[in-house]
PyMOL Python script that loads the backbone (N, CA, C, O; Angstrom):
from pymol import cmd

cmd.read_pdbstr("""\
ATOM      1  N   UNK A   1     148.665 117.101 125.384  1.00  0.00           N
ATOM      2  CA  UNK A   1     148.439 117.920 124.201  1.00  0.00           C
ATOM      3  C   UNK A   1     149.679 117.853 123.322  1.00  0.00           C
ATOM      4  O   UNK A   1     150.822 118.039 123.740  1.00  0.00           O
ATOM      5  N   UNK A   2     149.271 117.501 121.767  1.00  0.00           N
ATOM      6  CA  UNK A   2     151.024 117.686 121.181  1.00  0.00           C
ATOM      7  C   UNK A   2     150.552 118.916 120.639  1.00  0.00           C
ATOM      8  O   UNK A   2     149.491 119.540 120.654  1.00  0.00           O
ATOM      9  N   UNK A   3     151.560 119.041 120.212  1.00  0.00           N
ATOM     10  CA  UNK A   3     151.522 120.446 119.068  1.00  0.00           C
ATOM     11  C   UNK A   3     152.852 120.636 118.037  1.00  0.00           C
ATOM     12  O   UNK A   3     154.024 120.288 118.186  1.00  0.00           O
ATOM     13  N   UNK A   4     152.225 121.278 117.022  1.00  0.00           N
ATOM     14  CA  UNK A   4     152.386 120.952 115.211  1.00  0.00           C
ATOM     15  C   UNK A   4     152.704 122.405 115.197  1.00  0.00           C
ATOM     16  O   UNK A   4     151.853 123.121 115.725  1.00  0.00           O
ATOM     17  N   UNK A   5     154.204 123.235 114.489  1.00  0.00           N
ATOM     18  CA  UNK A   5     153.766 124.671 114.074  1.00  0.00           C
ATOM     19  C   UNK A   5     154.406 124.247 112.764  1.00  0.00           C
ATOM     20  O   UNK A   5     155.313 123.420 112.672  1.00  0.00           O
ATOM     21  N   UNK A   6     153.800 124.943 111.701  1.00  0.00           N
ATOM     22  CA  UNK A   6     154.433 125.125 110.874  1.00  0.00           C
ATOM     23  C   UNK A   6     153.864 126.615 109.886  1.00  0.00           C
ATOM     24  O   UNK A   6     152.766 127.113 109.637  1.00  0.00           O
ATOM     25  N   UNK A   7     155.226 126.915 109.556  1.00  0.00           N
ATOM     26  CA  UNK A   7     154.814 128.180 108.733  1.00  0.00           C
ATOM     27  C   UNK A   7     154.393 128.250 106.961  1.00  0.00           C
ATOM     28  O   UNK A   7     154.754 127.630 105.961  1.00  0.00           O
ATOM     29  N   UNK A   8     153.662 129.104 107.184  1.00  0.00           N
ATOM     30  CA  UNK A   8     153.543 129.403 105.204  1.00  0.00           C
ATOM     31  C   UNK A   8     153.215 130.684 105.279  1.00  0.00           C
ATOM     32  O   UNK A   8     153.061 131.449 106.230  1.00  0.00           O
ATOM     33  N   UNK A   9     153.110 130.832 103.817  1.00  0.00           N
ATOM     34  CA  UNK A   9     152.971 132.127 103.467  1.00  0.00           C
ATOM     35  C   UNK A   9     152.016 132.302 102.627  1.00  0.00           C
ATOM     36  O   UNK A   9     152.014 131.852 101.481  1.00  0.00           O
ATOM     37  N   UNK A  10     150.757 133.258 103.358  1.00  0.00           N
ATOM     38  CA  UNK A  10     149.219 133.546 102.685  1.00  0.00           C
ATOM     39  C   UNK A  10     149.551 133.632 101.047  1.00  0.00           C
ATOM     40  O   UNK A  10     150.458 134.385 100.691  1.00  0.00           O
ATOM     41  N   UNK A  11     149.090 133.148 100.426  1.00  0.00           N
ATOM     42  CA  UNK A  11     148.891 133.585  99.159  1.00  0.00           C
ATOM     43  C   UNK A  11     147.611 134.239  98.321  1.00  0.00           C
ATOM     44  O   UNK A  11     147.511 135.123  97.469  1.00  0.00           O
ATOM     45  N   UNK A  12     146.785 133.449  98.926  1.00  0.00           N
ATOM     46  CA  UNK A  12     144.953 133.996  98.842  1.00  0.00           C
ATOM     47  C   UNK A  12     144.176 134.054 100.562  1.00  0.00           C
ATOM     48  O   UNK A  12     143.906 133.126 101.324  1.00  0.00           O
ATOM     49  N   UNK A  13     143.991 135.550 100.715  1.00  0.00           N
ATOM     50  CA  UNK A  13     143.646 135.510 102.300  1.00  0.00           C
ATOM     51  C   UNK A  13     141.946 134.980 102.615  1.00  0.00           C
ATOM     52  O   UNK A  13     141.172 135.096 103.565  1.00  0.00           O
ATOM     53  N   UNK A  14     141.904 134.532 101.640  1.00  0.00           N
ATOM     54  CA  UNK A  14     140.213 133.725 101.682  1.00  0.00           C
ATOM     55  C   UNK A  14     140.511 132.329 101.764  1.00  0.00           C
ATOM     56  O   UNK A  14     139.558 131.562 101.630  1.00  0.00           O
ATOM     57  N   UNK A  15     141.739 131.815 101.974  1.00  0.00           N
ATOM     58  CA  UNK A  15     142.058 130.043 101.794  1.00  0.00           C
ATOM     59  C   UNK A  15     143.092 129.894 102.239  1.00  0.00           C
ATOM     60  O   UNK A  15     144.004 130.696 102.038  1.00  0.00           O
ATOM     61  N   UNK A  16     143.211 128.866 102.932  1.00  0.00           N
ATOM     62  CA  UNK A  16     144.773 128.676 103.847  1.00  0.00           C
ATOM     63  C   UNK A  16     144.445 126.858 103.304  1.00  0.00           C
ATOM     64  O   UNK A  16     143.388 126.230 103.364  1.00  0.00           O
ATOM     65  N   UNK A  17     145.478 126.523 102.919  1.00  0.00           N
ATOM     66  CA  UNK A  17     145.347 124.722 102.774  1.00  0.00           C
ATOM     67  C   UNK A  17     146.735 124.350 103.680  1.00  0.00           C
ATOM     68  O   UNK A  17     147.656 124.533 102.884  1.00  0.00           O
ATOM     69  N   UNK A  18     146.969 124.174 104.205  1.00  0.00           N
ATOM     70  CA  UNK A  18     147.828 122.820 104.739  1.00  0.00           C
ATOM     71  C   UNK A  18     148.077 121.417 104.935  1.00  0.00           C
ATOM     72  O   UNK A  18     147.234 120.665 105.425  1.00  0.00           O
ATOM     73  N   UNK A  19     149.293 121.029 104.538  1.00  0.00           N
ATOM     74  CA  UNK A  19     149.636 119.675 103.824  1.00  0.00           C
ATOM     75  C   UNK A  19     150.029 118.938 104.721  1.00  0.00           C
ATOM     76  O   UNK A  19     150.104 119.493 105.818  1.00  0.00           O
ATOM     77  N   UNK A  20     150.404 117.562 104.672  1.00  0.00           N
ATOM     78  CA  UNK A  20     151.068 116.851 105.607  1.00  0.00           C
ATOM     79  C   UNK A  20     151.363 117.305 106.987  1.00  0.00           C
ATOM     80  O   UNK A  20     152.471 117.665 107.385  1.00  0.00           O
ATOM     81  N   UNK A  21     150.118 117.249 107.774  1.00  0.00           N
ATOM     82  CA  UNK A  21     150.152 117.369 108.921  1.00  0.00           C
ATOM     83  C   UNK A  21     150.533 115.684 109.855  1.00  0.00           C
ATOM     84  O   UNK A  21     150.543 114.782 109.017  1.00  0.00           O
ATOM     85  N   UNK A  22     150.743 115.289 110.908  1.00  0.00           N
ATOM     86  CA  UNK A  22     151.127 114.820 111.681  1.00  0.00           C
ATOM     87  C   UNK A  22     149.940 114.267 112.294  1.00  0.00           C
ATOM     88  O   UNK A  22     150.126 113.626 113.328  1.00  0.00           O
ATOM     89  N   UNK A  23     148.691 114.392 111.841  1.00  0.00           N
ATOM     90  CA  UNK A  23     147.611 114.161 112.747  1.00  0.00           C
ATOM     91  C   UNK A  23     146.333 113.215 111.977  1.00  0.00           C
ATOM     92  O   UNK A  23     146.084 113.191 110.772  1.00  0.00           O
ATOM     93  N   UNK A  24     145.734 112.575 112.916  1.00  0.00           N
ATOM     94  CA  UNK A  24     145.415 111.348 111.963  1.00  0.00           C
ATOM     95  C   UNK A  24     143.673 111.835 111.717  1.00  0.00           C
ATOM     96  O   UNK A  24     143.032 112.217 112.695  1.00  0.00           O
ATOM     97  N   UNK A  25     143.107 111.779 110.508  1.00  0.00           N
ATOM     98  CA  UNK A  25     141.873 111.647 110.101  1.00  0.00           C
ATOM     99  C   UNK A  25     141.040 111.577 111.088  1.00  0.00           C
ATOM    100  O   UNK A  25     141.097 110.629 111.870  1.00  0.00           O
ATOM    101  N   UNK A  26     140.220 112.465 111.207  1.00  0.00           N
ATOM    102  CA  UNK A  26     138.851 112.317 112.248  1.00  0.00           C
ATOM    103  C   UNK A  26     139.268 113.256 113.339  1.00  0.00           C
ATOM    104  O   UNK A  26     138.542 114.097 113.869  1.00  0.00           O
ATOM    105  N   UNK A  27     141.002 112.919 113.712  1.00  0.00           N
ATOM    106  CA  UNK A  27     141.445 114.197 115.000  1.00  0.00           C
ATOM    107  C   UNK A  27     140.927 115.518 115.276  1.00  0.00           C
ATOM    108  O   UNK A  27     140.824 116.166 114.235  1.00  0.00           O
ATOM    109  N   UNK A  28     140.500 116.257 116.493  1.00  0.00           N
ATOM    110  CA  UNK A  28     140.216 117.361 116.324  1.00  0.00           C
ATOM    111  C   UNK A  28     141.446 117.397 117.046  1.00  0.00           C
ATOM    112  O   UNK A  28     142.026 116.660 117.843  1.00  0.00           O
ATOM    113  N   UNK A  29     141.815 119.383 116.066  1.00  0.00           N
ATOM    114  CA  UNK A  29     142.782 119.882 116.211  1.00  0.00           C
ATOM    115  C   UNK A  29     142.703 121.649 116.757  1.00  0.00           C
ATOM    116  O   UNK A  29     141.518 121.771 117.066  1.00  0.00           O
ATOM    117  N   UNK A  30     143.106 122.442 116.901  1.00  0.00           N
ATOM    118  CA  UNK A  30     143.048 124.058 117.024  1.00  0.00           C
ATOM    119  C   UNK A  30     143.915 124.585 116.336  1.00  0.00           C
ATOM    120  O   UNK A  30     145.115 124.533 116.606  1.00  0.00           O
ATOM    121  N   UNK A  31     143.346 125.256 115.200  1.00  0.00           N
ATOM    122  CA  UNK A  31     143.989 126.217 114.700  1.00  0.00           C
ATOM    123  C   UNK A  31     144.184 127.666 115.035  1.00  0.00           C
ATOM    124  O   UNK A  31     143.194 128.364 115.257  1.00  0.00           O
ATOM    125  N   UNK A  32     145.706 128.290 115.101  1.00  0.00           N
ATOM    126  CA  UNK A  32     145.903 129.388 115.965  1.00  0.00           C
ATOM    127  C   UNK A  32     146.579 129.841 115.248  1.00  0.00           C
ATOM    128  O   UNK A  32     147.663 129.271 115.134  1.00  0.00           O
ATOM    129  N   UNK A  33     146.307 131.234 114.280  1.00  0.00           N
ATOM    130  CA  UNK A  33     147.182 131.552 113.140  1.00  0.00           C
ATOM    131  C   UNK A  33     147.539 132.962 113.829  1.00  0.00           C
ATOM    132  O   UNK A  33     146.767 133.545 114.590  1.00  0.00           O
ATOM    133  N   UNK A  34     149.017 133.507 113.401  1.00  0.00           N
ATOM    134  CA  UNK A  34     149.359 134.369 113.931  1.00  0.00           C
ATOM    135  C   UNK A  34     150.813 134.802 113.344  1.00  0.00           C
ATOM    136  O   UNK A  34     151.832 134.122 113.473  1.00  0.00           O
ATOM    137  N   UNK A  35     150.724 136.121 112.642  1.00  0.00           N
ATOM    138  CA  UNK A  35     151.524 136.972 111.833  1.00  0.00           C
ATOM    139  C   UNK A  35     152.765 137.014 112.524  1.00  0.00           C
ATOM    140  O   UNK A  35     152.852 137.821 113.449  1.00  0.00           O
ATOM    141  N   UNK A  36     153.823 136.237 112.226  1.00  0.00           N
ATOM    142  CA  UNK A  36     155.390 136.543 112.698  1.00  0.00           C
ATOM    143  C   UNK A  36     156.001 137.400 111.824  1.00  0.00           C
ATOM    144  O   UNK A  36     155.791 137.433 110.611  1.00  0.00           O
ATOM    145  N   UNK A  37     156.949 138.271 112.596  1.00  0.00           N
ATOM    146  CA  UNK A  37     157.695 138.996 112.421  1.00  0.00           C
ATOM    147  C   UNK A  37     159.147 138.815 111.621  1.00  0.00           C
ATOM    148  O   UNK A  37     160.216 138.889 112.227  1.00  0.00           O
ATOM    149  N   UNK A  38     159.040 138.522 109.918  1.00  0.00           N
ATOM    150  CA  UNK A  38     159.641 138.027 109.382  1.00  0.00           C
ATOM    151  C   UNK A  38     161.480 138.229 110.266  1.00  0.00           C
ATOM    152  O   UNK A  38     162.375 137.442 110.576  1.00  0.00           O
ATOM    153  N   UNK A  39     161.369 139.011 110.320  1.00  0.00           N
ATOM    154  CA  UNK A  39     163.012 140.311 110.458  1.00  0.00           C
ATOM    155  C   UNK A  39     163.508 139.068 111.867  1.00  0.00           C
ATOM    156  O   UNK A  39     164.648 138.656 112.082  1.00  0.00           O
ATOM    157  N   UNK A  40     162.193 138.699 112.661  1.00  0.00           N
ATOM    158  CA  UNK A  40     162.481 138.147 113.570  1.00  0.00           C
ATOM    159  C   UNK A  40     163.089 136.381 113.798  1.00  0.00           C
ATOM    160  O   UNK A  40     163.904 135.942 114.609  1.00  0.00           O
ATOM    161  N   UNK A  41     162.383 135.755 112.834  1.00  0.00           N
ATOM    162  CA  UNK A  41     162.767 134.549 112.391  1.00  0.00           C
ATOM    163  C   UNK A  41     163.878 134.156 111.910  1.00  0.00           C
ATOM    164  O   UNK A  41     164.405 133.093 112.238  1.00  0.00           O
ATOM    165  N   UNK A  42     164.405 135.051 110.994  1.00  0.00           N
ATOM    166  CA  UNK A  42     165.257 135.245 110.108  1.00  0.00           C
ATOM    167  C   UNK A  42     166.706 135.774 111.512  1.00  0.00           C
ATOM    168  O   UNK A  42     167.831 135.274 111.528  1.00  0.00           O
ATOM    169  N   UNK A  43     166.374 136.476 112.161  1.00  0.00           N
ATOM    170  CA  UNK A  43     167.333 136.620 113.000  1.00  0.00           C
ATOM    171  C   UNK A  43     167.215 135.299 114.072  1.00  0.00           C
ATOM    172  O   UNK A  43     168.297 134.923 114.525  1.00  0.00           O
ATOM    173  N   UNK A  44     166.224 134.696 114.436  1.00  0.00           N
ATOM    174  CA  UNK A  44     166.259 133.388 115.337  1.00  0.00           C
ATOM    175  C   UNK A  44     167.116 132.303 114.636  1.00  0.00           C
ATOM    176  O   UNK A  44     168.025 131.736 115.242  1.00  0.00           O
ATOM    177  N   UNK A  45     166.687 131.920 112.845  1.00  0.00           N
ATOM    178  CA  UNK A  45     167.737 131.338 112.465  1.00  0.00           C
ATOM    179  C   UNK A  45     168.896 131.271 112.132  1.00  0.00           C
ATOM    180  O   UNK A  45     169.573 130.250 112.004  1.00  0.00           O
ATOM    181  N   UNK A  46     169.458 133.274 111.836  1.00  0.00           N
ATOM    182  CA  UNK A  46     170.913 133.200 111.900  1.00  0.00           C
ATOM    183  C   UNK A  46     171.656 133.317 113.786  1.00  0.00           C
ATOM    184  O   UNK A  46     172.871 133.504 113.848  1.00  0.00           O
ATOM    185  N   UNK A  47     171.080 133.231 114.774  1.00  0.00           N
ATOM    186  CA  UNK A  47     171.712 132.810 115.669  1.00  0.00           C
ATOM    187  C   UNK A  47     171.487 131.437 116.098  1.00  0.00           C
ATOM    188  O   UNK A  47     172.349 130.957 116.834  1.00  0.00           O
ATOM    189  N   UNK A  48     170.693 130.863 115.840  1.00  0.00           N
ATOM    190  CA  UNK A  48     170.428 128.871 115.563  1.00  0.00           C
ATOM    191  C   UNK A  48     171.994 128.506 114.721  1.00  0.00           C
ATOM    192  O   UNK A  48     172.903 127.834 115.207  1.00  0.00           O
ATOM    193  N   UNK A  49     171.990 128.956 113.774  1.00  0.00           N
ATOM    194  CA  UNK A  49     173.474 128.508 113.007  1.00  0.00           C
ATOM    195  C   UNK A  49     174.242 129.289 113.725  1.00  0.00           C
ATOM    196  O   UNK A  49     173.294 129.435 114.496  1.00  0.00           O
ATOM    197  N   UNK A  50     175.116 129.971 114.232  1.00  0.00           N
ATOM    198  CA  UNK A  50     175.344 130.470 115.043  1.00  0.00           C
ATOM    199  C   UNK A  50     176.274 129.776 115.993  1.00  0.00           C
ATOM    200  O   UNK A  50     177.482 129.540 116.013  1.00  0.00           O
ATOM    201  N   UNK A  51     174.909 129.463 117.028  1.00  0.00           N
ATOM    202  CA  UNK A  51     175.019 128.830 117.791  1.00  0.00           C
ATOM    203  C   UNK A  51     175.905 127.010 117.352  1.00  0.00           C
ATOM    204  O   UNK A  51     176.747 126.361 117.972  1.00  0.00           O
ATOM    205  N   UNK A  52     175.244 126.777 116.152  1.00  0.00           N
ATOM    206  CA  UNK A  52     175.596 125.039 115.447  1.00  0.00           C
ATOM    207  C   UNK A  52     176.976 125.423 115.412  1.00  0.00           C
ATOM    208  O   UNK A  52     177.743 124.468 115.531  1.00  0.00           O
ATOM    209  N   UNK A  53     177.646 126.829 115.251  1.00  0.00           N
ATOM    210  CA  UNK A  53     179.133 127.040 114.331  1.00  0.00           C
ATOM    211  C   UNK A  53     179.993 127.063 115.787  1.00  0.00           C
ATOM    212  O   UNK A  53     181.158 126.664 115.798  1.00  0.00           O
ATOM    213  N   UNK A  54     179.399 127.510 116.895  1.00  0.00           N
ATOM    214  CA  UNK A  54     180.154 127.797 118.136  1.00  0.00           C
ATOM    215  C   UNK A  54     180.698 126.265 118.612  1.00  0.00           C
ATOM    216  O   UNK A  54     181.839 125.819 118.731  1.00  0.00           O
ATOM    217  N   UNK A  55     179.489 125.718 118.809  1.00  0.00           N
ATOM    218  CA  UNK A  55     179.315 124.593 119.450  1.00  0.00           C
ATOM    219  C   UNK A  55     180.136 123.518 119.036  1.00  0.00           C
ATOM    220  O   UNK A  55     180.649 122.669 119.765  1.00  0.00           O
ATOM    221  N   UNK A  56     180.284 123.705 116.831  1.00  0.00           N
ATOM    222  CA  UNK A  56     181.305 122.692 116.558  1.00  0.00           C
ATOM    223  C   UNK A  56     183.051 123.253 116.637  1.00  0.00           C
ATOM    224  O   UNK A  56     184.073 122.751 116.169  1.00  0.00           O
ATOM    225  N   UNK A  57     182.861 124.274 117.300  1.00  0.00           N
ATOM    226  CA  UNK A  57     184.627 124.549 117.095  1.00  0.00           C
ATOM    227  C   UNK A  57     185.516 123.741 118.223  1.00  0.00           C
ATOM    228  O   UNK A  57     185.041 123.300 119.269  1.00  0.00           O
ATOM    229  N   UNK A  58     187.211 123.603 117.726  1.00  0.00           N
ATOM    230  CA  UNK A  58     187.355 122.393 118.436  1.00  0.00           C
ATOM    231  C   UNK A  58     187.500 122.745 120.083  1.00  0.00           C
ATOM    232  O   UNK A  58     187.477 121.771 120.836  1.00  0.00           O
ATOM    233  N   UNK A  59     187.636 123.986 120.634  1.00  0.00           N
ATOM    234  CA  UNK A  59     187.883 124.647 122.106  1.00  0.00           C
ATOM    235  C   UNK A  59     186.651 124.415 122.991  1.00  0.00           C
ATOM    236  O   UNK A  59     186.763 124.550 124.210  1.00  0.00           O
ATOM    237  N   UNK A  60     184.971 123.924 122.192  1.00  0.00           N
ATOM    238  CA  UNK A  60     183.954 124.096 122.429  1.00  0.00           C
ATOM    239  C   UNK A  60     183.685 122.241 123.388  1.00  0.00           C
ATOM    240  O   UNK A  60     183.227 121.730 124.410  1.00  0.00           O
ATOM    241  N   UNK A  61     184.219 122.002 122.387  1.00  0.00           N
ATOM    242  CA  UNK A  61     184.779 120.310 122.428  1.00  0.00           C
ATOM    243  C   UNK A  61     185.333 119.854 123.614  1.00  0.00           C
ATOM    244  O   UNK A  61     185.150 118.799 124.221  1.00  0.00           O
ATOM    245  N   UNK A  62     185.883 120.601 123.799  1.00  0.00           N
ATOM    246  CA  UNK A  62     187.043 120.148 125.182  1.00  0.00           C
ATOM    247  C   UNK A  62     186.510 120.971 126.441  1.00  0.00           C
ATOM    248  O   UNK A  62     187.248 121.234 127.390  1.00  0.00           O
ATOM    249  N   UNK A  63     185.318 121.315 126.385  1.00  0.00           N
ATOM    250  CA  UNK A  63     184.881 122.620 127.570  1.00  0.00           C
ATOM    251  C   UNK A  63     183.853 120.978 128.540  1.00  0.00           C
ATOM    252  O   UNK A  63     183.023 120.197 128.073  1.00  0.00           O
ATOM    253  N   UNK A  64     184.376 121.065 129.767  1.00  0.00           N
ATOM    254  CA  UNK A  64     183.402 120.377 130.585  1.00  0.00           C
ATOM    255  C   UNK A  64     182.263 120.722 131.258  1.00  0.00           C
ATOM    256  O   UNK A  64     181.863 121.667 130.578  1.00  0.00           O
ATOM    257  N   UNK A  65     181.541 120.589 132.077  1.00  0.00           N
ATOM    258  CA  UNK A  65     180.644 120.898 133.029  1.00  0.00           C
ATOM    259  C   UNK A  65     181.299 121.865 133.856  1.00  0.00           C
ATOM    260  O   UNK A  65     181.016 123.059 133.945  1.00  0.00           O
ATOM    261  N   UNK A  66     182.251 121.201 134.486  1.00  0.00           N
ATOM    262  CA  UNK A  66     183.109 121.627 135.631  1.00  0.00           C
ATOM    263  C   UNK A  66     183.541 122.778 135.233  1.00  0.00           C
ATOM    264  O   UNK A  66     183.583 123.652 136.099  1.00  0.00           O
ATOM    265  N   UNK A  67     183.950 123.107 133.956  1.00  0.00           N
ATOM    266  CA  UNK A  67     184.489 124.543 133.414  1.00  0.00           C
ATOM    267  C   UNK A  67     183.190 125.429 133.231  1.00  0.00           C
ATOM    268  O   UNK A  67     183.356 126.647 133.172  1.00  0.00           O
ATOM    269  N   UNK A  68     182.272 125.059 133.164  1.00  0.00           N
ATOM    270  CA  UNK A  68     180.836 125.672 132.487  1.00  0.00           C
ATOM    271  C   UNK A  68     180.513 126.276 134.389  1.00  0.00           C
ATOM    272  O   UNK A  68     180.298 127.470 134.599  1.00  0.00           O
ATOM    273  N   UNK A  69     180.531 125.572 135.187  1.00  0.00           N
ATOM    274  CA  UNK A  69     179.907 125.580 136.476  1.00  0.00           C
ATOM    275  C   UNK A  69     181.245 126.864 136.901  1.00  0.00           C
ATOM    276  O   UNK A  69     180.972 128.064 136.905  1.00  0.00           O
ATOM    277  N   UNK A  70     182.300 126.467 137.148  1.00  0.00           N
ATOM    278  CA  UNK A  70     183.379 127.418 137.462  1.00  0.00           C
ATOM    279  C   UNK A  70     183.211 128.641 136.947  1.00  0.00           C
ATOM    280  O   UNK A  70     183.617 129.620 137.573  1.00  0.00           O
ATOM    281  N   UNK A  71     182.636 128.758 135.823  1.00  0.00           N
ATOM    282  CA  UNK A  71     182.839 130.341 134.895  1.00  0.00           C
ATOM    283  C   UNK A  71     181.056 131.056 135.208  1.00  0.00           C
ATOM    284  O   UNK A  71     180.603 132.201 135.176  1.00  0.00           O
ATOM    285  N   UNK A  72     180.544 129.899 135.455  1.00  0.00           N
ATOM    286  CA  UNK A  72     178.910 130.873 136.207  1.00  0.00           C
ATOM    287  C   UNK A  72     179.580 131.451 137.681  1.00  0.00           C
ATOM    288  O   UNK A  72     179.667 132.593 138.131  1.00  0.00           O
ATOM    289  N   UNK A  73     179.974 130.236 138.169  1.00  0.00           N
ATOM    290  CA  UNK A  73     180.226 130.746 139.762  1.00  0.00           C
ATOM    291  C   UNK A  73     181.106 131.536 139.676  1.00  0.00           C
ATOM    292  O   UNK A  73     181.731 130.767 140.406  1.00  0.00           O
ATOM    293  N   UNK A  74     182.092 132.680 139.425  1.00  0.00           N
ATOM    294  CA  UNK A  74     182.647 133.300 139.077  1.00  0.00           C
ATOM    295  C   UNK A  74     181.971 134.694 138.976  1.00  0.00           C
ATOM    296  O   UNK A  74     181.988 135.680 139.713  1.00  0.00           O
ATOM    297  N   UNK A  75     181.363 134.409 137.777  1.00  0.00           N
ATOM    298  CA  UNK A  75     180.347 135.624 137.309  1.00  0.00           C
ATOM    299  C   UNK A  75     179.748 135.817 138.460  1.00  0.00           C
ATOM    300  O   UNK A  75     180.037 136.872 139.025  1.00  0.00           O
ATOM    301  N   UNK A  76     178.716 134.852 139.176  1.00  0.00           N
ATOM    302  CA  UNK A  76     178.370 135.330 140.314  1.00  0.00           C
ATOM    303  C   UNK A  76     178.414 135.993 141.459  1.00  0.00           C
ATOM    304  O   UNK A  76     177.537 136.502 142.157  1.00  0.00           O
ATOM    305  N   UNK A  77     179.873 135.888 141.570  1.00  0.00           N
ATOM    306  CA  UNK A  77     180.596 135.917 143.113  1.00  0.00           C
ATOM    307  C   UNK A  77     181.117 137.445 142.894  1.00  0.00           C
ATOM    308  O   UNK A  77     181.781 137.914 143.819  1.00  0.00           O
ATOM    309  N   UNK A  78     180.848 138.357 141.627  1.00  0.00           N
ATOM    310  CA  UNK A  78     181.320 139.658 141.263  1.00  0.00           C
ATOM    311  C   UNK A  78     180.580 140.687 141.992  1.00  0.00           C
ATOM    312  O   UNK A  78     180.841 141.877 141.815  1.00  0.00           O
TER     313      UNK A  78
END
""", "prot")
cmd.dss("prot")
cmd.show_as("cartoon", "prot")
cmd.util.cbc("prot")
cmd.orient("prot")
């Protein structure tokens, strides 16, 4: 099964059109529409960047496995 999400925003609640889908002529597909929680997205993408800003700093860079594994096992052993 693949699967396609993409968002829009109702403008006329009698017509939904969607554009450039991924899926070829004749395909049957399932449509599954379902009201997200703007406040919520909006907070998924400011910790997505976030996350992009952590990841490029240069201390983030120099962190190994071995340091990643040491600092769980640690936490654990509390």
């Amino acid at each position: 099964m693949r699967a396609y999400r993409k968002y829009l925003t109702i403008g006329d609640p009698k017509q939904v059109t969607l554009s450039d889908l991924p899926f070829a002529p004749g395909e049957c597909v399932e449509v599954v529409m379902i009201a997200t929680d703007t406040s919520a997205t909006a907070n998924l993408e400011m910790l997505h960047t976030l996350l992009k800003t952590t990841q490029a700093l240069p201390q983030a860079r120099t962190l190994t496995d071995a340091d990643i594994a040491a600092e769980v096992a640690a936490v654990r052993a509390r």
